[in-house]
C-alpha positions as CSV (number, residue, x, y, z in Angstrom):
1,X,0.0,0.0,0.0
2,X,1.5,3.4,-0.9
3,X,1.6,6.2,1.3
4,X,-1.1,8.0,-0.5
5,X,-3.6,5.0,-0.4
6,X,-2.7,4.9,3.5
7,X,-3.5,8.0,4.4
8,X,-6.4,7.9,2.3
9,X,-7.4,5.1,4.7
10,X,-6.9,7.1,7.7
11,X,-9.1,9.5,6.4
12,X,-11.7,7.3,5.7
13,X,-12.4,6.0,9.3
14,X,-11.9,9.4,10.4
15,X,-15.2,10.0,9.1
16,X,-16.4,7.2,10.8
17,X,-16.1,8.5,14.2
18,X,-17.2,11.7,13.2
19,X,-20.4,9.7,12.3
20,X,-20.4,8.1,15.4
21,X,-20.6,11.3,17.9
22,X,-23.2,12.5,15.9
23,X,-25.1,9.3,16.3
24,X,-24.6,8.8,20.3
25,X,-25.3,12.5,20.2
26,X,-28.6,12.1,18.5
27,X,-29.7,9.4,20.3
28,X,-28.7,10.1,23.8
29,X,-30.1,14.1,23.2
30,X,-33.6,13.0,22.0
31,X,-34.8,12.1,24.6
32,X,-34.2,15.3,26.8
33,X,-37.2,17.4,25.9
34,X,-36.6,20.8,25.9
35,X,-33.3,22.2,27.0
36,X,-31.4,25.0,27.5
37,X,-27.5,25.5,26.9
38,X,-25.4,27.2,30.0
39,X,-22.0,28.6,29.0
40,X,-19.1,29.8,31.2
41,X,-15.7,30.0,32.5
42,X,-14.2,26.7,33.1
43,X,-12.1,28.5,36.1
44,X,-14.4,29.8,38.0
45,X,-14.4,29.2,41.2
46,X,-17.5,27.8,43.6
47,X,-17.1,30.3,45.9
48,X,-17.3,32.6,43.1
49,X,-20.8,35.1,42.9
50,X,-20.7,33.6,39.7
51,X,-21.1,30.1,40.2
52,X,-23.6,30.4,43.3
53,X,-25.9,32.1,40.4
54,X,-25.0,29.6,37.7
55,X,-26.3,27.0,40.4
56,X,-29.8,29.1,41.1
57,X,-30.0,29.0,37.4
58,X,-29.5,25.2,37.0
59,X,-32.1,24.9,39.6
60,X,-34.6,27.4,38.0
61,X,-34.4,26.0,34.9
62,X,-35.5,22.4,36.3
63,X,-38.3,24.3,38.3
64,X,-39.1,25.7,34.8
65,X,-39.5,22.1,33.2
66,X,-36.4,22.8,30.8
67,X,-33.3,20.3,31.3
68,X,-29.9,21.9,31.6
69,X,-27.0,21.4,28.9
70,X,-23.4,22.1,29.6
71,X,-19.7,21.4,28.4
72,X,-19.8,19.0,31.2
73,X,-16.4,20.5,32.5
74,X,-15.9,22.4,36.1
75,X,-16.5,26.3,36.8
76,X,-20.1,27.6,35.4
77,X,-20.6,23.9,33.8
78,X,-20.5,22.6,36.9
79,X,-22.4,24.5,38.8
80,X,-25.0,24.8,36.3
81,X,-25.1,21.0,36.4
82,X,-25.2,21.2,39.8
83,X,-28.4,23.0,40.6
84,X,-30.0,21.1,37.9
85,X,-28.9,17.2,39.4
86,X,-29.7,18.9,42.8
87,X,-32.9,19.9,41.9
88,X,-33.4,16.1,40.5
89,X,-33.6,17.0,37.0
90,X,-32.0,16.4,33.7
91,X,-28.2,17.7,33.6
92,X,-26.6,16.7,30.5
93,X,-22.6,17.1,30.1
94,X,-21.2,17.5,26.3
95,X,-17.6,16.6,27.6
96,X,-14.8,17.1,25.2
97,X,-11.3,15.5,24.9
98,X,-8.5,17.9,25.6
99,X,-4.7,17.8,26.6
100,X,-5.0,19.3,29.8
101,X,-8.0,20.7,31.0
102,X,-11.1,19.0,30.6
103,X,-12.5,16.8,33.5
104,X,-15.9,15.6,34.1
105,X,-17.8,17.2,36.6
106,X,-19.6,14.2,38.7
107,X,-23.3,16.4,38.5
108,X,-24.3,15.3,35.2
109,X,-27.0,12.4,34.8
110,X,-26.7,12.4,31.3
111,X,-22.7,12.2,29.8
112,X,-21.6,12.5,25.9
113,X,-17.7,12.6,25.0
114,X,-16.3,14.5,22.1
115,X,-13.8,14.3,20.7
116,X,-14.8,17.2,17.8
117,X,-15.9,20.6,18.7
118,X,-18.0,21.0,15.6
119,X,-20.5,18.0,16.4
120,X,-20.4,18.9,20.0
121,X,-21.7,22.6,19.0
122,X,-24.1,21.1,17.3
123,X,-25.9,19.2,20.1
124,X,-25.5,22.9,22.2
125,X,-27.5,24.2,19.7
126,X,-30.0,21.3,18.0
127,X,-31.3,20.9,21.2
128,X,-31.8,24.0,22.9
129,X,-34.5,26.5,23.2
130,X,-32.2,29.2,24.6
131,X,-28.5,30.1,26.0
132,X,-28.0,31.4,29.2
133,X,-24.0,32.6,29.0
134,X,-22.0,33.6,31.9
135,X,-19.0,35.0,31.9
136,X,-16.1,33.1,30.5
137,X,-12.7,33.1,28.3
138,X,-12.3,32.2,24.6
139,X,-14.6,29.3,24.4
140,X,-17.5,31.5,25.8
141,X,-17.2,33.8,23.5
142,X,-17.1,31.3,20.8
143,X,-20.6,30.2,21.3
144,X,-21.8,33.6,21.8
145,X,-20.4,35.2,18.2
146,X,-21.5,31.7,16.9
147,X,-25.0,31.9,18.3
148,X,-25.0,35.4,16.9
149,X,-23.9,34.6,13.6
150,X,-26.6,31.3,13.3
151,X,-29.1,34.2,13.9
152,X,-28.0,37.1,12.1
153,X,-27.6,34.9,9.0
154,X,-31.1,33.5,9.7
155,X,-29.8,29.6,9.3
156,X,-31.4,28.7,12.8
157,X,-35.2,29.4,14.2
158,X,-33.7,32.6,16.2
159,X,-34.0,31.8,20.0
160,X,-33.2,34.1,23.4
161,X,-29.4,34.4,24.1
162,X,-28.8,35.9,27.8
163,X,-26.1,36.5,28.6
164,X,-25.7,37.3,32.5
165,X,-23.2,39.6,34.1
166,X,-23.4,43.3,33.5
167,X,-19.5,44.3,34.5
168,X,-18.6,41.2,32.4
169,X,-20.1,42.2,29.5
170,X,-20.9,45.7,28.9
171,X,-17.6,46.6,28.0
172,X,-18.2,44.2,24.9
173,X,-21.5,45.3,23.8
174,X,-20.5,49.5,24.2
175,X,-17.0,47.6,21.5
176,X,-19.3,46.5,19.2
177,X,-21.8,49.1,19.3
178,X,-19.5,52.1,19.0
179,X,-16.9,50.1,16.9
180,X,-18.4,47.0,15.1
181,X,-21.6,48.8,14.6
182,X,-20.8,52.6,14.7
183,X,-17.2,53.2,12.9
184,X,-17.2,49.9,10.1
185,X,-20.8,49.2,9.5
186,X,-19.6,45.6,9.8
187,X,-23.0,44.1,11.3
188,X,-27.1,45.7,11.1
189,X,-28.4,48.3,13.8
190,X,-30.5,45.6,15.2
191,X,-28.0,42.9,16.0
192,X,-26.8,44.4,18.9
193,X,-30.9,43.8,19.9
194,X,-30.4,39.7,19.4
195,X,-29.0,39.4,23.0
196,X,-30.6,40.5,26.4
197,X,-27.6,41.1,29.5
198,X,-29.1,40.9,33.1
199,X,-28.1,40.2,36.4
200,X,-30.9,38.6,37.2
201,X,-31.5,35.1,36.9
202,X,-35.0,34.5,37.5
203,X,-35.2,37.0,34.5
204,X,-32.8,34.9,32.0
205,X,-34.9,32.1,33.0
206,X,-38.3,33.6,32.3
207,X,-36.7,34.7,28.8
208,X,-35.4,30.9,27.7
209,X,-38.7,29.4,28.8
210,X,-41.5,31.6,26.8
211,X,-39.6,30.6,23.9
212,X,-40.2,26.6,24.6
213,X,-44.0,27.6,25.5
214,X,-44.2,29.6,22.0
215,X,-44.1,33.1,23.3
216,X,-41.8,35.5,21.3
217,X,-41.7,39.1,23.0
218,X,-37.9,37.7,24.1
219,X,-36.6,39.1,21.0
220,X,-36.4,42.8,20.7
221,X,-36.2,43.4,16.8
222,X,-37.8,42.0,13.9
223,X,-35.7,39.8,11.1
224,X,-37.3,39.3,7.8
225,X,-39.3,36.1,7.9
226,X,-38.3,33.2,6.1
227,X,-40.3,30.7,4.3
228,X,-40.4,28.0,2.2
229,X,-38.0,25.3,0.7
230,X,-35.5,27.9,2.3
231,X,-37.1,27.5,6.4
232,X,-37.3,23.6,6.5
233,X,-34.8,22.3,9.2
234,X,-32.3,19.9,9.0
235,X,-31.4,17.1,11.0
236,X,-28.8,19.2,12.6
237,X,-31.0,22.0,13.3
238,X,-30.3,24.6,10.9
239,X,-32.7,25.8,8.0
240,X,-32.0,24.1,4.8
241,X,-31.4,28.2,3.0
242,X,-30.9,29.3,-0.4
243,X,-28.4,27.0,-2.4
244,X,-25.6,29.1,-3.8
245,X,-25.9,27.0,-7.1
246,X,-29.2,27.8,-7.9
247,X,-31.0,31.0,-6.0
């Protein structure tokens, strides 16, 4: 066998396991019911302001009839997961495989292991009726421009986004209002209106639940509707759109 046709190979059952997380994803994750994804620092600490309200919100989401999704790591995973296994409800963990830092946290009564971000992200978002995002580092803000762009781009059913921690976050909503928005033009005057910041938890639960019981006055600007070939879902979640090839 030549190197070519062995790498070839390689490649090959690659795709196989890819296959595979999205099938234990789909199968595990269906059964859930309606969910809502919690994002946040991995190093934040329990005695932390921040994880004693990631725990109330865990709880209030389970109080709310929603089961709680996290990265299944420690910090504001865990403590979401927390209050939702305390409150004896559904606490899924989407675990990934890292070098260093990723380790279970034991609150999780449902557990998934990635080893791919991309099929992970989907199951944060397939299944989910709303994030609730606390403060975190580069991975938080991952899912957060993501959620934004699945939105703005109207390839996903547009749900709440809350993202909780007003001296966190301010200082990156006044950026891309003044800078993003004001000085480049590089996004619409309404897209800064796709998000809601609170303190409040009670309040960031109360906006991810009316969107599971149909209630839409969560989202504070209008996007053009979408209809159509163009607004059937896939399996993964997102609207099928406009093929390039043939508008």
């Amino acid at each position: 066998m030549s190197e070519h046709d062995s790498q070839l190979g390689k490649e090959t059952w690659r795709l196989f396991r890819i296959i595979s997380e999205f099938v234990d994803g789909f199968e595990t994750m269906s059964d859930v019911g309606p969910a809502v994804t919690v994002f946040g620092s991995a190093r934040t600490k329990p005695e932390h302001a921040h994880y004693q309200s990631a725990v109330a919100c865990g709880k209030r989401l389970v109080e709310a009839d929603l089961s709680v999704i996290t990265g299944g790591g420690p910090g504001i995973m865990e403590a979401a997961n927390k209050g939702a296994f305390e409150a004896n409800g559904t606490s899924i963990g989407l675990n990934i495989s890292l070098p260093t830092e990723q380790s279970p946290n034991p609150y999780q009564t449902h557990q998934l292991n990635f080893r791919y971000f991309f099929v992970r992200k989907v199951m944060f978002v397939k299944y989910a009726c709303g994030f609730i995002i606390y403060p975190g580092g580069f991975g938080t803000m991952d899912e957060f421009f993501e959620s934004m762009t699945l939105i703005q781009t109207l390839k996903i059913d547009p749900f709440p986004v809350v993202l909780v921690g007003t001296d966190y976050w301010q200082g990156l909503v006044d950026w891309i209002k003044k800078t993003m928005l004001g000085e480049y033009g590089y996004i619409s005057p309404q897209d800064p209106e796709l998000w809601t910041i609170t303190d409040d938890v009670d309040e960031a639960v109360e906006l991810v639940a009316k969107n599971r019981t149909g209630g839409v006055d969560w989202l504070k600007c209008n996007l053009p509707p979408v209809s159509g070939a163009a607004a059937q879902l896939t399996a993964e979640g997102t609207r099928v759109g406009i093929d390039p090839r043939h508008p």
